[in-house]
LUMKEDREN-376611 format. One record per residue (C-alpha): residue number from 0; x, z, y. Coordinates in steps of 0.5 Angstrom, whole numbers, plus 500, padded with zeros to 3 digits. Layout:
residues N
{num:NUM&east:X&up:Z&north:Y} .
...
***
This chain:
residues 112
{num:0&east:512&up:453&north:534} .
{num:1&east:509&up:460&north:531} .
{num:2&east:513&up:462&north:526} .
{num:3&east:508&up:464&north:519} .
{num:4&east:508&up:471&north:518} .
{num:5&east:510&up:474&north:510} .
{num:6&east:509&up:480&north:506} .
{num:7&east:514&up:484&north:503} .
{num:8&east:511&up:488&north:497} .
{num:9&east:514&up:496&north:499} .
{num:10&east:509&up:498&north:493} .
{num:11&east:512&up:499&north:485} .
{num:12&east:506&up:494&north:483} .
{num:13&east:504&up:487&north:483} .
{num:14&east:499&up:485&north:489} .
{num:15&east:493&up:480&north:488} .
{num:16&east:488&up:478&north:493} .
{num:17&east:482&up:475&north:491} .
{num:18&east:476&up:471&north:495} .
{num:19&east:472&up:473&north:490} .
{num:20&east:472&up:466&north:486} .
{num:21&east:479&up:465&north:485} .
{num:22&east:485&up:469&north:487} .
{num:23&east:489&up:467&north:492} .
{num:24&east:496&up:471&north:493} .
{num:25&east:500&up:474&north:489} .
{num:26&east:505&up:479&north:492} .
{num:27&east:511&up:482&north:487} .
{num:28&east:514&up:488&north:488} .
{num:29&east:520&up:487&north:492} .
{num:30&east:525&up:492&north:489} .
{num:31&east:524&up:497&north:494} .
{num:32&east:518&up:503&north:494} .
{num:33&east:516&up:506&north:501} .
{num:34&east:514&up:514&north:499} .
{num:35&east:512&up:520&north:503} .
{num:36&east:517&up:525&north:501} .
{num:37&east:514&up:532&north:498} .
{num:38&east:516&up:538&north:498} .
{num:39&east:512&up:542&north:491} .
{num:40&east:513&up:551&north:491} .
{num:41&east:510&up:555&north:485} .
{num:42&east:505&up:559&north:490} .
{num:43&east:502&up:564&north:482} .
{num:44&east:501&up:562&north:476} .
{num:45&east:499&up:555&north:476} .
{num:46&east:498&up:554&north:483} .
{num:47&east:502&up:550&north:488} .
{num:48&east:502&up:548&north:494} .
{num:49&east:505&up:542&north:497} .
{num:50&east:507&up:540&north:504} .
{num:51&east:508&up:532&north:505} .
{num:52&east:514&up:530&north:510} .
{num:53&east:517&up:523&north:512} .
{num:54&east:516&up:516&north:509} .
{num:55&east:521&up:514&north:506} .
{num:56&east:525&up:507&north:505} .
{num:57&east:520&up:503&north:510} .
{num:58&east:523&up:499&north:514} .
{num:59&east:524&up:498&north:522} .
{num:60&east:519&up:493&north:524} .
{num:61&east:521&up:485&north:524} .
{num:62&east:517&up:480&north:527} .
{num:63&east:512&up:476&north:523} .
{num:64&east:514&up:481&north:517} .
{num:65&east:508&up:486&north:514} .
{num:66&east:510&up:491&north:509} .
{num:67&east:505&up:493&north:504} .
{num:68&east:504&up:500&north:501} .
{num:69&east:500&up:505&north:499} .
{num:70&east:494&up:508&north:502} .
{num:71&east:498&up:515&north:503} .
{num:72&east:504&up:511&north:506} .
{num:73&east:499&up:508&north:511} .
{num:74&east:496&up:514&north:513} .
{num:75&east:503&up:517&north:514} .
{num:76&east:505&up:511&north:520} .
{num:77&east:498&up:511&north:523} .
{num:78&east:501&up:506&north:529} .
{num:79&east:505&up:501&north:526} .
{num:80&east:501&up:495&north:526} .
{num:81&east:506&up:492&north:521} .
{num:82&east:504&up:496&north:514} .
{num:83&east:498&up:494&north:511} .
{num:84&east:495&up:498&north:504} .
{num:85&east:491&up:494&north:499} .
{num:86&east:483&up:496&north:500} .
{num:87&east:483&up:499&north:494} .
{num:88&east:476&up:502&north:495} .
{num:89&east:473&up:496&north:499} .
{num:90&east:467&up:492&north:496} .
{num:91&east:470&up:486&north:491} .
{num:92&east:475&up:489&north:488} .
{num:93&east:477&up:487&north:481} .
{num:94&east:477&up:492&north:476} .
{num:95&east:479&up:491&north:469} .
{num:96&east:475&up:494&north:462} .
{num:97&east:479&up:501&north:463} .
{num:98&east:478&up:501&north:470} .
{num:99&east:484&up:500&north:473} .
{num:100&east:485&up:495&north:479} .
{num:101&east:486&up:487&north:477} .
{num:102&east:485&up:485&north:485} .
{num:103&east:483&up:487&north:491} .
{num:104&east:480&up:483&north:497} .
{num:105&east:484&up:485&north:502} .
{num:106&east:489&up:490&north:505} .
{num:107&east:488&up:495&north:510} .
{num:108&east:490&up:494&north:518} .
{num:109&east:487&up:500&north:522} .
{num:110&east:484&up:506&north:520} .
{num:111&east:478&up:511&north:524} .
***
């Protein structure tokens, strides 16, 4: 028997997914966050110039097991068909009066 898969949310926000009438999963954040490391140098004056290093606090990979991140954490690992990102910028999401993100309609598994 095939084991069900589970999500561990590696994001600081709550997740909800939407089938477009009625939400269908909500995803809390599990207590750790998956970053890429920065690296800022004042260049002049206002300018500063950044250089992204490794992703930090992203599990190994575990069977049956995703792991939700941000969008620039997904890109980082380009590969791991285990990381997946919220569709932030897909048609059907869900924003509030101030704009901000209520839900989305899926996550993110490959990019071009």
């Amino acid at each position: 028997m095939k084991k069900p898969f589970e999500f561990i949310n590696l994001t600081p926000h709550a997740i909800v997914l939407h089938d477009g009438e009625f939400i269908n999963a909500t995803f809390e954040p599990s207590g750790s966050v998956a970053r890429v490391s920065t690296e800022v140098k004042a260049v002049d004056g206002f300018f500063y110039r950044r250089k992204f290093g490794e992703v930090i606090n992203l599990p190994e990979p575990k069977e049956n097991v995703f792991y939700i991140v941000s969008a620039m954490v997904k890109s980082a690992v380009k590969g791991r068909k285990d990381v997946v990102a919220p569709a932030t910028d897909a048609e059907g999401v869900i924003r509030n009066d101030k704009g901000h993100i209520v839900s989305v309609p899926g996550f993110i598994f490959e990019e071009e």
